[in-house]
N, C-alpha and C positions, 0 to 999 in steps of 0.2 A: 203103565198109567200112573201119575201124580196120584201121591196120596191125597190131594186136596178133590181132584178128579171122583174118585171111589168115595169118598168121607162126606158125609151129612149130616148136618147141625144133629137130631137129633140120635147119632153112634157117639156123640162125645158127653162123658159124663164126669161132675164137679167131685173131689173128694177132698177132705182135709189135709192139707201138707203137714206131713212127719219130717222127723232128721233124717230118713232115710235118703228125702228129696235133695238133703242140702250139697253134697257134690254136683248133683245136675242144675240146680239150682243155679251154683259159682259157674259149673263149666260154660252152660248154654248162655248164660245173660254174657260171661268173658268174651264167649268167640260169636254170636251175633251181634253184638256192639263193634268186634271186632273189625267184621267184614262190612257193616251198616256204616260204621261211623268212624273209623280210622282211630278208635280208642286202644291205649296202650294196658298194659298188664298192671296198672294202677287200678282200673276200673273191675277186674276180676276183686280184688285185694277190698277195694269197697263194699263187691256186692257178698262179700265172704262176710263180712263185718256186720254186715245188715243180716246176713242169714242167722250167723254166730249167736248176733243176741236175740233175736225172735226164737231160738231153739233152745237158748239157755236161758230165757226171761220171760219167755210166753206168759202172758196171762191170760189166760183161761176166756176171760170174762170180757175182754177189752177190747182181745188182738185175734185174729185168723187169717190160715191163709189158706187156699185152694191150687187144687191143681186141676187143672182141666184133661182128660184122659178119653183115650178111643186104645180098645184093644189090647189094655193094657200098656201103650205106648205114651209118654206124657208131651202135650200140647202146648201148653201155657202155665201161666201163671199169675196171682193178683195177693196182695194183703194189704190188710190194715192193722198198721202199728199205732202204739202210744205215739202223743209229743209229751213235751214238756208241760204244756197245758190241757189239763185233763178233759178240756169239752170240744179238745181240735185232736181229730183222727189225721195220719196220715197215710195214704192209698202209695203202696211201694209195689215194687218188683213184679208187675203188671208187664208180660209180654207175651207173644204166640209164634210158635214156631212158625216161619211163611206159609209151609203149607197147611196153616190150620186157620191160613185168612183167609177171611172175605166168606164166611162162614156165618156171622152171627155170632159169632163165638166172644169176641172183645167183648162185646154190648151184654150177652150174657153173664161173662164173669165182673165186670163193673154195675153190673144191677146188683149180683151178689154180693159184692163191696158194700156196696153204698146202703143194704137192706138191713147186713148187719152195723151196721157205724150209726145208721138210725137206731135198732135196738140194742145196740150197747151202752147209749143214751147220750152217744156223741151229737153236737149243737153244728158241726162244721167239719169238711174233711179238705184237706188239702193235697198239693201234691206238685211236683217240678219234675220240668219235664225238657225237648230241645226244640224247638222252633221246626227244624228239620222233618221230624216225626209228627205229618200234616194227618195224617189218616188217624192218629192217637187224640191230636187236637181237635178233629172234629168231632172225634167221640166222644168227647171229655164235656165241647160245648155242645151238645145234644142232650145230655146228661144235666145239661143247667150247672156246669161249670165255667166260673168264672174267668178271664186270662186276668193275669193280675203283671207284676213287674217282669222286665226283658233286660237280662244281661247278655250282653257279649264277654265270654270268658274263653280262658284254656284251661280244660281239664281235661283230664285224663289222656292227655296229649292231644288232643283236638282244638280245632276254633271253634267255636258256638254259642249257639243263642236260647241261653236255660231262660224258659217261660215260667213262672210259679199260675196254678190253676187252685180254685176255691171254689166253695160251694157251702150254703147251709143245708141242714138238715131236716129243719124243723117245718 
């Protein structure tokens, strides 16, 4: 039986992402991007970069990340990092293992997002994302996110269509 089959929204429970996450972190975002989106070993190399400094620059106060959990097996994942400008949060490294979709679960961990970005006393959060990933899109705009600019690019060895998504908080 699919673990998705057996599992219900309420056996999966949120906890704080530690460094301990940050290998599965890299591996799982490398090879489901891999198989989803025909992304090259660049994209591992990025999501390492983004773990990197959220584990060695956390702040406390600003920034969190979660990991979504059943059975001590991990699910998913979501955070909000600093920008550059201190009143725009940015919502990163947001995904769910497949079979922990269609769950509730996405919508759960982006409530948590967005609850704490409010009380951190962030004003907006933002976020980029691919055109492709329609099911992420519509969670985002149900959430009272914005689509904001569409490129067609290549990265990470791929063709695609990065959407930027926004939102206020206030």
């Amino acid at each position: 039986m699919p673990a998705s089959a057996a599992m219900k929204a309420d056996d999966i429970s949120f906890r704080r992402a530690t460094a301990d996450d940050a290998d599965w972190l890299v591996t799982r975002h490398a090879e489901l991007y891999r198989e989803s989106d025909g992304f090259d070993e660049t994209f591992g190399e990025f999501v390492a970069r983004i773990v990197d400094d959220y584990f060695m620059n956390e702040n406390r106060r600003l920034e969190r990340g979660w990991i979504a959990e059943a059975d001590g097996r991990r699910l998913g994942s979501i955070f909000c990092t600093v920008t550059d400008t201190p009143e725009i949060a940015r919502l990163r490294l947001f995904f769910l293992e497949p079979e922990a979709r269609g769950l509730g679960l996405g919508g759960r961990l982006l409530d948590s997002c967005l609850g704490f970005a409010r009380e951190a006393g962030y004003r907006r959060i933002v976020l980029w994302t691919r055109e492709s990933h329609r099911a992420a899109c519509r969670l985002y705009e149900s959430r009272g996110f914005e689509k904001g600019a569409s490129t067609t690019t290549t990265s990470f060895g791929a063709r695609m269509i990065e959407v930027d998504y926004a939102r206020d908080l206030d």
